[in-house]
Residue frames relative to the residue before (quaternion, step in Angstrom):
aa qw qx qy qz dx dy dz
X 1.0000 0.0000 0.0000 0.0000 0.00 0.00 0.00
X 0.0958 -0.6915 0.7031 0.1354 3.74 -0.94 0.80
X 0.2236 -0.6305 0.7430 -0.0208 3.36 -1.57 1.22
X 0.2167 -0.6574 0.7199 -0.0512 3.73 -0.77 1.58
X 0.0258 -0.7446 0.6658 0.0393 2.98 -0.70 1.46
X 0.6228 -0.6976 0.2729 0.2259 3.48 -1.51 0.52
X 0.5370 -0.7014 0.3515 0.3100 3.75 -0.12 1.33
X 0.6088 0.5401 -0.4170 0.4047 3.25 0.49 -0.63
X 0.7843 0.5045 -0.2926 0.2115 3.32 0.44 -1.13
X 0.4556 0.6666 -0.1733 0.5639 2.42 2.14 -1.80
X 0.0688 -0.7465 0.6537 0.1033 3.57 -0.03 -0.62
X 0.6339 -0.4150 0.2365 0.6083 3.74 0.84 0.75
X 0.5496 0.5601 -0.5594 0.2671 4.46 0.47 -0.24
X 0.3246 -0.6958 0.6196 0.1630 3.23 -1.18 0.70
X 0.5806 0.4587 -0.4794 0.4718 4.04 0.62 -0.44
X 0.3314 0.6314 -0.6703 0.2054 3.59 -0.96 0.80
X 0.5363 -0.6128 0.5540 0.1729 3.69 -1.19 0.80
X 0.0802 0.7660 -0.6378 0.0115 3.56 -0.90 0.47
X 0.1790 0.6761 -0.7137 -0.0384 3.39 -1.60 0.49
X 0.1885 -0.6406 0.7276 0.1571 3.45 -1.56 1.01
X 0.1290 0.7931 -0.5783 0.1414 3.18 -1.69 0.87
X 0.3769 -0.7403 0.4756 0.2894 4.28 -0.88 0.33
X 0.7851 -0.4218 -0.1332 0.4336 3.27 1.58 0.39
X 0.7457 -0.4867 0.1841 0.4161 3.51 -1.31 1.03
X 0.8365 0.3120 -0.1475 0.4257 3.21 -1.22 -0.05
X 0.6272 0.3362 -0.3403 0.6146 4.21 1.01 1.02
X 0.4689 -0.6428 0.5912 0.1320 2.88 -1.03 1.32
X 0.8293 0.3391 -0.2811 0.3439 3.35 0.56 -0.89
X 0.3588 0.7660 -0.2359 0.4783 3.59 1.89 0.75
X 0.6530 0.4808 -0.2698 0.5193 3.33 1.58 -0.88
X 0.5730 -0.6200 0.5319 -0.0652 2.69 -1.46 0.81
X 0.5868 -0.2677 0.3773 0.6645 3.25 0.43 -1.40
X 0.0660 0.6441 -0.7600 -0.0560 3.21 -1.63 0.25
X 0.8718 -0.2273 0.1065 0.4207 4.06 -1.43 0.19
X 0.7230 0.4394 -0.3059 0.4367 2.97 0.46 -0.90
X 0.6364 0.2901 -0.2833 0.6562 4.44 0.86 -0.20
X 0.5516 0.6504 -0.3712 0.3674 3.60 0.58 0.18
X 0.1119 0.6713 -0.7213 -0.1282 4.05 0.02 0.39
X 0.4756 -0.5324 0.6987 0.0466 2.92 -1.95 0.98
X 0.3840 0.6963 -0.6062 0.0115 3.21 -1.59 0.38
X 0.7565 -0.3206 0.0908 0.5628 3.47 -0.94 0.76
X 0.7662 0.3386 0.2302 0.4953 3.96 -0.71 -0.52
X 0.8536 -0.0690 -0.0460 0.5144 3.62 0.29 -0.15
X 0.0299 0.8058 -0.5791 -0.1204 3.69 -1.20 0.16
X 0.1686 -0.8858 0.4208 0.0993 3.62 -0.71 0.61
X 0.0656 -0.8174 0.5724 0.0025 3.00 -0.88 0.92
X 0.4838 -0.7324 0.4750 0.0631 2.38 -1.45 1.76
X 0.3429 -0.7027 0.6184 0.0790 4.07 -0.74 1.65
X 0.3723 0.7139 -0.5677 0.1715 3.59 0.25 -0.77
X 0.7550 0.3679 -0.1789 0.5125 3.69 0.36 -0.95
X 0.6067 0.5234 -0.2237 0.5549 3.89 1.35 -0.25
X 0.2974 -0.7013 0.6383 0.1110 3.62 -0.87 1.41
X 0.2951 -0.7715 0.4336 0.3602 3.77 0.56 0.88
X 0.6617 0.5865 -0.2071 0.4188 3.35 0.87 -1.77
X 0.8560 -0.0252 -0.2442 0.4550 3.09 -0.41 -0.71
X 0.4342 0.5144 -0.6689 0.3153 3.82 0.13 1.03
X 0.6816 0.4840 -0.2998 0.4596 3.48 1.18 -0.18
X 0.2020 0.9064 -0.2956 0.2241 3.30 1.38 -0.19
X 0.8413 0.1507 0.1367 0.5009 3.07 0.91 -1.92
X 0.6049 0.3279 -0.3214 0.6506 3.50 1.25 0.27
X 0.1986 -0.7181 0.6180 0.2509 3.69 -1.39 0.03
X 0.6550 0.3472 -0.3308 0.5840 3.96 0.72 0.85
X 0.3152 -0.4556 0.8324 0.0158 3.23 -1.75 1.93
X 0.0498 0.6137 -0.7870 -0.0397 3.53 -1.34 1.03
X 0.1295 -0.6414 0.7562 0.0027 3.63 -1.51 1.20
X 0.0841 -0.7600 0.6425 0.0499 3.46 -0.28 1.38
X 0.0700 0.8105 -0.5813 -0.0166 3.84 -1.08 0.46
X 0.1314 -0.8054 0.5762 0.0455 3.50 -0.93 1.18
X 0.3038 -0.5453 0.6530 0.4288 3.74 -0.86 -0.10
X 0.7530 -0.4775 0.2821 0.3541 2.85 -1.81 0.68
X 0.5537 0.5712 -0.2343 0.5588 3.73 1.32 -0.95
X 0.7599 -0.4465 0.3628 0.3026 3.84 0.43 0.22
X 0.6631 0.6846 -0.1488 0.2636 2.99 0.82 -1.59
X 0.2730 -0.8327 0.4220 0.2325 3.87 0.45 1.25
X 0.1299 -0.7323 0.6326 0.2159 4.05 -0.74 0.86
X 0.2377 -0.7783 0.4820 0.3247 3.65 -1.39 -0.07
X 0.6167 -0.6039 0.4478 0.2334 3.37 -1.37 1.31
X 0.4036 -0.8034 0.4312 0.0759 3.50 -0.67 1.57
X 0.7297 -0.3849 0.0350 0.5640 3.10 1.69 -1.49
X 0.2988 -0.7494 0.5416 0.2361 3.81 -0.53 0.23
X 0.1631 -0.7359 0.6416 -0.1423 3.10 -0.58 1.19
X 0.2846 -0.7553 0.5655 0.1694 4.02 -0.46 1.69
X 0.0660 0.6504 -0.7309 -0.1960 4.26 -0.56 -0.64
X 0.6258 -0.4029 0.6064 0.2799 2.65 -1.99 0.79
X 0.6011 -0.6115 0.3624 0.3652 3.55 -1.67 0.87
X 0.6274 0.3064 -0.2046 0.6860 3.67 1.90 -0.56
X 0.1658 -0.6432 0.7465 0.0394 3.01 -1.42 1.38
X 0.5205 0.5731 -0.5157 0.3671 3.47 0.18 0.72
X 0.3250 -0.8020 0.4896 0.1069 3.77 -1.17 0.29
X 0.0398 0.8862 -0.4246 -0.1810 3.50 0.23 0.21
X 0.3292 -0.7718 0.5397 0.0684 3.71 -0.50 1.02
X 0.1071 -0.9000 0.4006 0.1344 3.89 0.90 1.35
X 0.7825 0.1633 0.1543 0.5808 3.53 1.38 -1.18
X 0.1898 0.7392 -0.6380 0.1023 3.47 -1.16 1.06
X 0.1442 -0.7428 0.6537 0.0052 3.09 -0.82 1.58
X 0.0394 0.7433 -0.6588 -0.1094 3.46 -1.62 0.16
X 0.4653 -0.8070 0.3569 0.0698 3.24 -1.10 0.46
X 0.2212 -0.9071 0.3022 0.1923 3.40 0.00 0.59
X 0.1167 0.8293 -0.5407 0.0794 3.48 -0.31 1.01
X 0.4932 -0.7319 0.4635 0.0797 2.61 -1.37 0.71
X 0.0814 -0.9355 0.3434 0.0187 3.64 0.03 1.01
X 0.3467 -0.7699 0.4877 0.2218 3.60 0.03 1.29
X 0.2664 0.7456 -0.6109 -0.0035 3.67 -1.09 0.60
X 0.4769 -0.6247 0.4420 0.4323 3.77 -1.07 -1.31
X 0.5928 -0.6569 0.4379 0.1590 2.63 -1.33 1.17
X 0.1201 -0.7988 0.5712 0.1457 4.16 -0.33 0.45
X 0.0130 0.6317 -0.6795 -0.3729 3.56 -0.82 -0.36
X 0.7413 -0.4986 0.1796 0.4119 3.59 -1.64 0.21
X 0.6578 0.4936 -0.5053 0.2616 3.55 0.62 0.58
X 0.5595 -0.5864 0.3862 0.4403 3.52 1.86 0.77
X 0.2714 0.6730 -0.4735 0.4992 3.35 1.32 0.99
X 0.2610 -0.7387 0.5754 0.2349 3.47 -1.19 1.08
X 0.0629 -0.7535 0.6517 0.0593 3.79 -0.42 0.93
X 0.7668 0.1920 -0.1398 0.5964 3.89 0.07 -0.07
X 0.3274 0.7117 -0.6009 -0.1584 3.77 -1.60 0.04
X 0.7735 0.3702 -0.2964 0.4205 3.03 -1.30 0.33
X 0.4354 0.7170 -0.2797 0.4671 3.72 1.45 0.81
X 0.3550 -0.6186 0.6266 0.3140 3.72 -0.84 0.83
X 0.6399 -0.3346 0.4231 0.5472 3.04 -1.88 0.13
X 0.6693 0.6379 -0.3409 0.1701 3.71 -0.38 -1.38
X 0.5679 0.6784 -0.0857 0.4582 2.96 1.58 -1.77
X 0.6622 0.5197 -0.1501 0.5186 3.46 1.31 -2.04
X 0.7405 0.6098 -0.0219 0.2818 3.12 0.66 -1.20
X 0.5996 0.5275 -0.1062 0.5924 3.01 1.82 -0.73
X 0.8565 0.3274 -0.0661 0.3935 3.12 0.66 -0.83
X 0.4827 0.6913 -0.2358 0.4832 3.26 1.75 -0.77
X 0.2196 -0.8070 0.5256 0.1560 3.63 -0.98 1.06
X 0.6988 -0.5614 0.0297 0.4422 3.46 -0.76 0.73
X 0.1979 0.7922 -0.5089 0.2727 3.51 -1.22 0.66
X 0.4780 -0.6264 0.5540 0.2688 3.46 -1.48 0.26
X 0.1007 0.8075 -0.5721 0.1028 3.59 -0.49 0.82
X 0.3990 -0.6970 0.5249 0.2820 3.58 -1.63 0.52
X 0.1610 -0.8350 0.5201 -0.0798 3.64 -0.61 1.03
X 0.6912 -0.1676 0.2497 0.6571 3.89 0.62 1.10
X 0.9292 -0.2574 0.2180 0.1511 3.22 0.25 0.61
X 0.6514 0.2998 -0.0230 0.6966 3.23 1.52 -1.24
X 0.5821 -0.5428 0.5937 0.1181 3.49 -1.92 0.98
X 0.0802 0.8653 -0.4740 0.1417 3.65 -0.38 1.49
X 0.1550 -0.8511 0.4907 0.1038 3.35 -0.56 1.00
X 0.2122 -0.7388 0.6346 0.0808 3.41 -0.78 1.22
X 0.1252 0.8651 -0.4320 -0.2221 3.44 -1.33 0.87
């Protein structure tokens, strides 16, 4: 879980105190506190791995993330933002098809110079020049 804490408050200090938890006063409620907590400017994470998010929430309806600066002073939590334990994606397969698409051929004065013709077809035969082909600008030399 990354907890964005709020610059202003922070005013750039990194010492501040954190504890996530479902409720005060139960050890067996906490979550994390400083010591599983990395800090950094603006943002701290905490690491769930060892936490069934779901069904610790199950039975309460409130994630309190209490956070002091080191001075006491209470800052306020901007957002919390869960990630999956992988933040990677894997992309196993991509297929694509080839088709072939019949259209007309323009040259730039929006002149028909070819119809009913794949690109290949256009392309083959077409002396040199700048022409419109489906859409797209094509140079033939």
């Amino acid at each position: 879980m990354d907890i964005y804490l709020s610059e202003a408050d922070l005013d750039g200090f990194t010492g501040y105190f954190l504890q996530v938890m479902t409720q005060f006063d139960n050890a067996d409620a906490m979550w994390a506190a400083n010591g599983a907590i990395t800090h950094e400017a603006g943002k701290a994470i905490v690491d769930l791995k060892d936490i069934n998010v779901k069904e610790a929430l199950a039975d309460v309806n409130t994630l309190i993330i209490q956070g002091n600066k080191e001075g006491g002073n209470p800052f306020n939590i901007t957002a919390v933002a869960l990630r999956p334990e992988s933040s990677t994606t894997e992309i196993s397969d991509i297929t694509t098809e080839e088709t072939e698409v019949s259209g007309n051929v323009y040259n730039l004065q929006g002149m028909v110079v070819k119809s009913n013709v794949t690109v290949q077809e256009a392309t083959a035969s077409l002396p040199a020049g700048i022409y419109i082909i489906n859409g797209k600008k094509i140079a033939i030399k």
